[in-house]
Backbone as a chain_set.jsonl record, in Angstrom:
{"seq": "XXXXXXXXXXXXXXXXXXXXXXXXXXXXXXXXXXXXXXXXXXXXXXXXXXXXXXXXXXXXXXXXXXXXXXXXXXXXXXXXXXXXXXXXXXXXXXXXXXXXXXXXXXXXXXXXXXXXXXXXXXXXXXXXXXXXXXXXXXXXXXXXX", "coords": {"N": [[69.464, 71.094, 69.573], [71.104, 73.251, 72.311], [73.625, 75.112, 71.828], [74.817, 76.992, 73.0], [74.355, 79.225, 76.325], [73.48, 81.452, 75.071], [71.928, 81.195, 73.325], [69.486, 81.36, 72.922], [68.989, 84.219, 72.495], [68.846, 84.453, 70.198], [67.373, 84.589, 67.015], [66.387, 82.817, 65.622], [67.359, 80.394, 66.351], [66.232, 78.166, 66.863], [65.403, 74.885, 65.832], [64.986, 76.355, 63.384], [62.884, 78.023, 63.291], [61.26, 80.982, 63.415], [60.383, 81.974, 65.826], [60.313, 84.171, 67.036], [60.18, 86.496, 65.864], [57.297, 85.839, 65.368], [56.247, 87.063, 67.699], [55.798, 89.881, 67.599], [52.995, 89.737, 66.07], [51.36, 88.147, 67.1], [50.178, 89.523, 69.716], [47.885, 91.196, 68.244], [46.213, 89.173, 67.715], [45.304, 88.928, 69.577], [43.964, 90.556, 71.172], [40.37, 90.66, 71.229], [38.031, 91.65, 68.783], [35.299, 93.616, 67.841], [33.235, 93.431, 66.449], [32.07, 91.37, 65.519], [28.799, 88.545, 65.515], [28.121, 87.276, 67.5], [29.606, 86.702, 70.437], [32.915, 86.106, 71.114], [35.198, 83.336, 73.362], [37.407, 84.511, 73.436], [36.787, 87.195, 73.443], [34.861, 87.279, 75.79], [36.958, 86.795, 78.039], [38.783, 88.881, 78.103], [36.682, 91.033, 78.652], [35.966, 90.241, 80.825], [38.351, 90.58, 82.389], [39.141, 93.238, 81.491], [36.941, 94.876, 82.825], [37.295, 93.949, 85.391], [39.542, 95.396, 86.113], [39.006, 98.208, 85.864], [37.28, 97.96, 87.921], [38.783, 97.088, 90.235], [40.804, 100.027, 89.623], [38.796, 101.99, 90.13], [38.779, 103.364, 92.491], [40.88, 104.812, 92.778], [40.248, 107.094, 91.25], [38.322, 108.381, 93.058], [39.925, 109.729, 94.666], [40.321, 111.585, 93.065], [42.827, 111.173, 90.911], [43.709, 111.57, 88.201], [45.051, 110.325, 86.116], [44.727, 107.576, 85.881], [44.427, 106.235, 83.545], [47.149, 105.64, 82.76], [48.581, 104.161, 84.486], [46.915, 101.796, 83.961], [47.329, 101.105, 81.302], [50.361, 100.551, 81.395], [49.945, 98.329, 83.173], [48.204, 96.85, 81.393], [49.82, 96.281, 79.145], [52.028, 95.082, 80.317], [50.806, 93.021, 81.401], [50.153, 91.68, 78.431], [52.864, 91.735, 77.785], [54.134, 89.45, 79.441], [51.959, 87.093, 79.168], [52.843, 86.354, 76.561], [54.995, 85.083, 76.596], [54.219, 82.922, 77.325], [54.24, 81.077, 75.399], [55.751, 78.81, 73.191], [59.139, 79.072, 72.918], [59.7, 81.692, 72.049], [61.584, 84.332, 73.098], [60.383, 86.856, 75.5], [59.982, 90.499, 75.455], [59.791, 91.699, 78.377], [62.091, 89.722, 79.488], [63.968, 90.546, 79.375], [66.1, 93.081, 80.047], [66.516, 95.672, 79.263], [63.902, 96.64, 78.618], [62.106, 96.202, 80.617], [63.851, 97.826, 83.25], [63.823, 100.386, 82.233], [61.096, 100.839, 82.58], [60.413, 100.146, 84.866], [61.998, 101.933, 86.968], [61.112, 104.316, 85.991], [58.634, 104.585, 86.61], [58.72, 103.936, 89.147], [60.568, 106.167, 90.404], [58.633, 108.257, 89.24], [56.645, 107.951, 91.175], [57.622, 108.159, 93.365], [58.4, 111.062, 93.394], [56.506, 112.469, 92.978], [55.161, 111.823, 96.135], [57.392, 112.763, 97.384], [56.784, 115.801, 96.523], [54.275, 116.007, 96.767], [53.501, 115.039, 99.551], [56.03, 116.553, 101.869], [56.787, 116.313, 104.541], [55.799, 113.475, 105.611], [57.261, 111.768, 103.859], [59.638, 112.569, 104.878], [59.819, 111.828, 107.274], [59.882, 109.129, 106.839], [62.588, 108.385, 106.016], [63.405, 108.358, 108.512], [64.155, 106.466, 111.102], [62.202, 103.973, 112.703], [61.991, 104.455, 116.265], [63.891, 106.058, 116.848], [65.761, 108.26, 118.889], [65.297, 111.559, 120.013], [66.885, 113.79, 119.219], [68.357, 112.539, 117.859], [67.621, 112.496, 115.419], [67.242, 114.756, 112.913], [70.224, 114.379, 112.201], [69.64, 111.604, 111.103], [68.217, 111.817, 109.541], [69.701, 112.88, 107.426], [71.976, 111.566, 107.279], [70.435, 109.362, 106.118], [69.979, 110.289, 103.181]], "CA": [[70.109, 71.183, 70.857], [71.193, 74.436, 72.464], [74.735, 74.881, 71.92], [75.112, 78.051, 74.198], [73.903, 79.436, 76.832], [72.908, 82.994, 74.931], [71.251, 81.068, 71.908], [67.697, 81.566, 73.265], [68.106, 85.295, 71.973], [69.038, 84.393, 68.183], [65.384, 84.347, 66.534], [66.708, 81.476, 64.462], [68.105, 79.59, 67.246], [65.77, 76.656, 67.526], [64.945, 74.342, 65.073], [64.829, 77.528, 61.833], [61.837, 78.331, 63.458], [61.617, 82.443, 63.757], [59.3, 82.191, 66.343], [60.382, 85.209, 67.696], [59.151, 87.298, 65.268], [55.499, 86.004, 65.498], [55.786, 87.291, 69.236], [55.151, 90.718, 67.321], [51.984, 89.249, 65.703], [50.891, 87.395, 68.973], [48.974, 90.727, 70.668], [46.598, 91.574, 67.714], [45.658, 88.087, 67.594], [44.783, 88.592, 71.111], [42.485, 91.531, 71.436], [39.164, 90.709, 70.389], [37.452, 92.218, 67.636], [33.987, 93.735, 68.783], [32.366, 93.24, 64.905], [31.097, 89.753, 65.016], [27.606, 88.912, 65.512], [28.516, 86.009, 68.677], [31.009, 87.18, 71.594], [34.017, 85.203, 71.33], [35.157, 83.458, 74.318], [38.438, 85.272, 74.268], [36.216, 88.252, 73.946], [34.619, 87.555, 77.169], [37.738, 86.874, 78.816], [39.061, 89.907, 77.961], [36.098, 92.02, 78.651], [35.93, 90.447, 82.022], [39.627, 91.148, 82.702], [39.057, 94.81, 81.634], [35.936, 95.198, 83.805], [37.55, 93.655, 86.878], [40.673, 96.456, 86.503], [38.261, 98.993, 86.035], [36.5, 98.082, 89.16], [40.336, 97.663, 91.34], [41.094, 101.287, 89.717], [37.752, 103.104, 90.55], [39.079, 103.7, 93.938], [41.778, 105.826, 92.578], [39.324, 107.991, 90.675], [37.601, 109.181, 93.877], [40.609, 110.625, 95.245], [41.033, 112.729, 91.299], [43.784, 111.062, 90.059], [42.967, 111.861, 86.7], [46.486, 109.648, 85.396], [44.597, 106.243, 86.327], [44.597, 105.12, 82.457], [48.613, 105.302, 82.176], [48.674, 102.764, 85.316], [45.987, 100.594, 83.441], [48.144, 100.646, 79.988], [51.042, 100.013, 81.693], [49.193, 97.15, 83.888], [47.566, 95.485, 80.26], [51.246, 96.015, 78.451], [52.898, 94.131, 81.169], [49.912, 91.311, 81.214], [50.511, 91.177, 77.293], [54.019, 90.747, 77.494], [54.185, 88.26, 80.109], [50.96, 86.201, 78.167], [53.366, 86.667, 75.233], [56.023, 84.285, 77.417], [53.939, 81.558, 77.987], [54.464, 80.456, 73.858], [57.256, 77.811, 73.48], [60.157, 79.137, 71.73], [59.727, 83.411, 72.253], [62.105, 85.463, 74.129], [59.728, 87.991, 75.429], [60.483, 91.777, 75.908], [59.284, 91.817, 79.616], [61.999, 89.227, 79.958], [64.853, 91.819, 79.17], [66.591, 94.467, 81.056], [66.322, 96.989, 78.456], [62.059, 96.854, 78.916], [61.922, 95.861, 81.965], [64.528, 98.846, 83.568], [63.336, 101.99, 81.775], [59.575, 100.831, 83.129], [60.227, 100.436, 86.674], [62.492, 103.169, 87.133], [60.246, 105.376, 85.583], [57.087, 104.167, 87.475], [59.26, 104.34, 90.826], [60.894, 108.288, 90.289], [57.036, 108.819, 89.4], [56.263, 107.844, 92.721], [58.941, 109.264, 94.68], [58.512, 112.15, 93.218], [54.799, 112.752, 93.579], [55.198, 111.967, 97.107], [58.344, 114.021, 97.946], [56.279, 117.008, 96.417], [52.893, 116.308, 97.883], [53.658, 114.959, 101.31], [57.232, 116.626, 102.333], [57.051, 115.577, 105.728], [56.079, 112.116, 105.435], [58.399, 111.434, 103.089], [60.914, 112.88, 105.57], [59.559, 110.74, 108.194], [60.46, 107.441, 106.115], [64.438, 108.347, 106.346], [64.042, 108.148, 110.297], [64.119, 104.827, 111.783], [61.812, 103.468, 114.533], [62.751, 104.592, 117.778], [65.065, 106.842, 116.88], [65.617, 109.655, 119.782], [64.742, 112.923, 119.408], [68.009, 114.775, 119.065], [69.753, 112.211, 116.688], [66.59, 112.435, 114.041], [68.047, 115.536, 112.228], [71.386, 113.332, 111.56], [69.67, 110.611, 110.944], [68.048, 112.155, 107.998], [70.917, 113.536, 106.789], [72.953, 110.23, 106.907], [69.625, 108.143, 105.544], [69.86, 110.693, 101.932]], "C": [[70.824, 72.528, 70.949], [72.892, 74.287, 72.523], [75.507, 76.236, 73.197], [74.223, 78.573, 74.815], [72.705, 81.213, 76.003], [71.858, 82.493, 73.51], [70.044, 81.224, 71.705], [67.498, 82.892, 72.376], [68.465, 85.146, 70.963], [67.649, 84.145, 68.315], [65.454, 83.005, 65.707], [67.562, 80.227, 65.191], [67.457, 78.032, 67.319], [64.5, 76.353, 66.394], [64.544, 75.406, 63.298], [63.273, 77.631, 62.318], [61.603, 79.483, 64.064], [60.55, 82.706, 64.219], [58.872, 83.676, 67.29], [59.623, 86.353, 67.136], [57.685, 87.514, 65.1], [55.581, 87.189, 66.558], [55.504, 88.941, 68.583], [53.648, 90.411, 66.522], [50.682, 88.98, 66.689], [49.617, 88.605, 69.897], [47.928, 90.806, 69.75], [45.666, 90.349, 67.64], [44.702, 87.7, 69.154], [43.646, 89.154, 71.479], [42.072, 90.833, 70.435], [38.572, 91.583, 69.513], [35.874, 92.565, 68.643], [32.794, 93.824, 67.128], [31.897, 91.81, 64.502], [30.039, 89.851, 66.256], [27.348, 87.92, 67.503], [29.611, 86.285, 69.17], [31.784, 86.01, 71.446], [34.366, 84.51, 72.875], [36.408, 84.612, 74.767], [37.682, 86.688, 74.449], [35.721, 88.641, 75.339], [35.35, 87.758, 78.227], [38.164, 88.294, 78.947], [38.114, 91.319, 78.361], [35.693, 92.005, 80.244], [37.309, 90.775, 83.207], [39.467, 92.928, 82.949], [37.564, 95.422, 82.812], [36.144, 95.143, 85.078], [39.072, 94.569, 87.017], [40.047, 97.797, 86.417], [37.85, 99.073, 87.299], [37.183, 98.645, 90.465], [40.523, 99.481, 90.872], [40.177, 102.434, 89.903], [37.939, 103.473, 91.79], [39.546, 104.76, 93.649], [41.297, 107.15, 92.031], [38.87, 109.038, 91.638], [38.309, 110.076, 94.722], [41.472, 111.552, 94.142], [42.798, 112.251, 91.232], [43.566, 110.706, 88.718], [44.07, 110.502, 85.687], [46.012, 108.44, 85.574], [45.042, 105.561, 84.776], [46.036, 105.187, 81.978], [48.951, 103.826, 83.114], [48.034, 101.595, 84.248], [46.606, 99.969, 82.21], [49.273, 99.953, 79.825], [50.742, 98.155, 82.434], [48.55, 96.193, 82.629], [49.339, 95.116, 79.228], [52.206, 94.689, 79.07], [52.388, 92.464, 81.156], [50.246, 90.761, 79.971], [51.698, 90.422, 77.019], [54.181, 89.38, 78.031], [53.519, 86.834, 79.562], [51.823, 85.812, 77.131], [54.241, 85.405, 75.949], [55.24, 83.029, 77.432], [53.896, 80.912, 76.359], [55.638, 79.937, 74.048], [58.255, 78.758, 72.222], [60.403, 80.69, 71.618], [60.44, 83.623, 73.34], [60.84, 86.934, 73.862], [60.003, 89.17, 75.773], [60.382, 92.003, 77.547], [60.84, 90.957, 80.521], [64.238, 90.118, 80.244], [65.237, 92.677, 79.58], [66.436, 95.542, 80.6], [65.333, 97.461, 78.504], [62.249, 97.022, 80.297], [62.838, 96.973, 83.29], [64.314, 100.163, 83.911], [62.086, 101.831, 82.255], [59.571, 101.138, 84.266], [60.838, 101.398, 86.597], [61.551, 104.244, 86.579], [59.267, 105.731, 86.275], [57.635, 104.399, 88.964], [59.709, 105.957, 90.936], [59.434, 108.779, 90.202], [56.653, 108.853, 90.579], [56.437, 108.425, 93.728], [58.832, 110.196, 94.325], [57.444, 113.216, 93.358], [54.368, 112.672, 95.241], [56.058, 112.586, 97.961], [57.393, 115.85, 97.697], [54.941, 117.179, 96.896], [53.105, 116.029, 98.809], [55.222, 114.956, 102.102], [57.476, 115.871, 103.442], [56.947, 114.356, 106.334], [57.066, 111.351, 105.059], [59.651, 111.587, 104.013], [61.138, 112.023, 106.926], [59.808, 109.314, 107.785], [62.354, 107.66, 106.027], [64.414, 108.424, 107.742], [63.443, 107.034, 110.958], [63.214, 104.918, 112.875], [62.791, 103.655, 115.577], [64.148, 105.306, 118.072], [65.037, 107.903, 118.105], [65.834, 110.783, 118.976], [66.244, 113.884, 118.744], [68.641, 113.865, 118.23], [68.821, 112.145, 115.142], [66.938, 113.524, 112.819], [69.058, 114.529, 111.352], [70.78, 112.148, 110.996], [69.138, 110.461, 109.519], [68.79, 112.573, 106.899], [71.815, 112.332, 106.504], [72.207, 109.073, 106.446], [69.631, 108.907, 103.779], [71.266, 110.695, 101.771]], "O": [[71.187, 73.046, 69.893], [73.394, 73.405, 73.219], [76.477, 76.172, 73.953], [73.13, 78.613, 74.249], [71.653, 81.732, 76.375], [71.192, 83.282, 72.84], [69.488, 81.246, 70.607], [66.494, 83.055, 71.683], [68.416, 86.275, 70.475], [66.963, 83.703, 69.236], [64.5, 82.359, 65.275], [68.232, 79.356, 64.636], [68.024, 77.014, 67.715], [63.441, 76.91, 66.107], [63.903, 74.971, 62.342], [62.452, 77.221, 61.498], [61.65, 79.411, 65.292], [59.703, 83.389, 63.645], [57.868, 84.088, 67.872], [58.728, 87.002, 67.678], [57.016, 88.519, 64.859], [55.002, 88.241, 66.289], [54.692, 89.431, 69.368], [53.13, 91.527, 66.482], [49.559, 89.449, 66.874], [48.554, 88.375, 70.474], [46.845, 90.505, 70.251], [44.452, 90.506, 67.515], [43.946, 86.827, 69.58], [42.63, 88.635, 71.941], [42.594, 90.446, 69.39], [38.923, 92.704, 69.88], [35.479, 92.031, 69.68], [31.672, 94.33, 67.091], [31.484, 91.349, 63.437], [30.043, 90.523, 67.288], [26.484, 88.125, 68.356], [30.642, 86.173, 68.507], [31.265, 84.915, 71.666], [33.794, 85.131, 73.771], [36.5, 85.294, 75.787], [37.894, 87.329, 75.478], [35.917, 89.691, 75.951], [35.023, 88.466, 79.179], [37.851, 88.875, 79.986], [38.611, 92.445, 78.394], [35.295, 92.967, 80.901], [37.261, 91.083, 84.398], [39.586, 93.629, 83.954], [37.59, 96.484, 83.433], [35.583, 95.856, 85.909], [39.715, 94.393, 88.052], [40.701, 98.652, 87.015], [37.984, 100.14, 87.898], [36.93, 99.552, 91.258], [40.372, 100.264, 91.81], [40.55, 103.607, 89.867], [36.957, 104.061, 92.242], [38.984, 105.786, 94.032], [41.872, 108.201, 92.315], [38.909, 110.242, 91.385], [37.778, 110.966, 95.386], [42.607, 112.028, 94.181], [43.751, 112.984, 91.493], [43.269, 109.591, 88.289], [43.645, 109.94, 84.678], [46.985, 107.698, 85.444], [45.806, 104.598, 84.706], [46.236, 104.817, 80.821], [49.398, 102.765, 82.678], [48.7, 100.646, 83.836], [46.555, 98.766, 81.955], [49.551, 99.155, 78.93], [51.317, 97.112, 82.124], [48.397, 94.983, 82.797], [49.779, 94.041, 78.819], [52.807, 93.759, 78.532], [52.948, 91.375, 81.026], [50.619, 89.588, 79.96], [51.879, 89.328, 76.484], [54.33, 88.368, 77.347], [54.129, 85.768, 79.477], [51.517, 84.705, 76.688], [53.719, 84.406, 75.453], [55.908, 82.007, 77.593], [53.199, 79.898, 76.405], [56.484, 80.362, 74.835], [58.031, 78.972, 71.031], [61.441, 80.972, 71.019], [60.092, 83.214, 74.448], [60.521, 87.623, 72.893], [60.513, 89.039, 76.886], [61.287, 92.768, 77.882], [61.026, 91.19, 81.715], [65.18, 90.063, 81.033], [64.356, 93.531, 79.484], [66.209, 96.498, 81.342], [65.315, 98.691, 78.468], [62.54, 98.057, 80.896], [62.341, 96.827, 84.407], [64.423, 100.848, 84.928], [61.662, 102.962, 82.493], [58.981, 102.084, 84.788], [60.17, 102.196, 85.94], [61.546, 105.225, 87.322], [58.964, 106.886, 86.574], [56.982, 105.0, 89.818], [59.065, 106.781, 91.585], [59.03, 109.626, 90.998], [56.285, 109.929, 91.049], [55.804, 108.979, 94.627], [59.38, 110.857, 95.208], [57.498, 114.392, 93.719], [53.406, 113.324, 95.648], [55.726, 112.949, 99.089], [57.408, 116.784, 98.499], [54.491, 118.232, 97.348], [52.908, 117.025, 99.505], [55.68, 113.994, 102.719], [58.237, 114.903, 103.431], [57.637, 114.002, 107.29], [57.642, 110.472, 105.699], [60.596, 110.804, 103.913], [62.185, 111.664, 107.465], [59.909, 108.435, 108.641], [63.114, 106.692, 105.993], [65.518, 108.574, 108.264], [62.257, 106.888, 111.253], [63.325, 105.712, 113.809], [63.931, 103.224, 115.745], [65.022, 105.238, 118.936], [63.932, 108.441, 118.173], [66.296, 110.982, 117.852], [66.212, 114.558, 117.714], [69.655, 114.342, 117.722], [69.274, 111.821, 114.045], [66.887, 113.043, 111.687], [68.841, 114.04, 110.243], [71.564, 111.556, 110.254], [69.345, 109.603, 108.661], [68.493, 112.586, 105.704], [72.348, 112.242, 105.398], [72.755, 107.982, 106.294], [69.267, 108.076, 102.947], [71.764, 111.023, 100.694]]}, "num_chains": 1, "name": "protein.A"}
């Protein structure tokens, strides 16, 4: 029985069972191996997972964004951890402010920042409100940064 609310993150919290520590174990056990002679099923799963994010990110390709496989690493990291969550008894990293923080923020400034420097004036057009009039759009950018 849980005696406090924070006891989930002791690794030894429930029942002396340091299940936490598998949860580093847990991923290699996951990817498939491609050296046996009969496809696994998790193999297939997995190969039809990676085939069907391949397919969603071939879009991005055609307009040369050469950076697609940091999205995709980030996009299987995130699936891992989360997968990693559905085991009884693991606090998973994903579930954490310390992961979960430094990712988005990173992935969002990436964003914003790629689109402040390639499309100034768009970008400048998202700090001015619908239906703003013409003469208060200046200020309005100025009091939306």
């Amino acid at each position: 029985m849980l005696m406090s609310l924070f006891s989930i993150f002791d690794p030894h919290s429930s029942n002396n069972y340091s299940f936490n520590w598998m949860s580093l174990v847990i991923p290699l056990m996951i990817f498939p191996y491609n050296f046996w002679f009969k496809k696994s099923k998790m193999f297939m799963l997995w190969n039809s997972i990676n085939s069907f994010l391949l397919k969603e990110f071939n879009n991005f390709k055609i307009n040369n964004l050469t950076n697609i496989i940091i999205f995709f690493s980030f996009f299987l990291m995130i699936l891992i951890m989360n997968f990693i969550g559905l085991f009884p008894y693991i606090f998973t990293p994903s579930s954490h402010l310390t992961i979960t923080l430094p990712l988005s923020l990173s992935i969002w400034m990436g964003i914003m920042l790629f689109y402040w420097i390639k499309m100034t004036n768009l970008s400048f057009a998202h700090l001015v409100p619908l239906n703003t009039p013409t003469l208060l759009m200046m200020f309005m950018v100025m009091i939306e940064t």
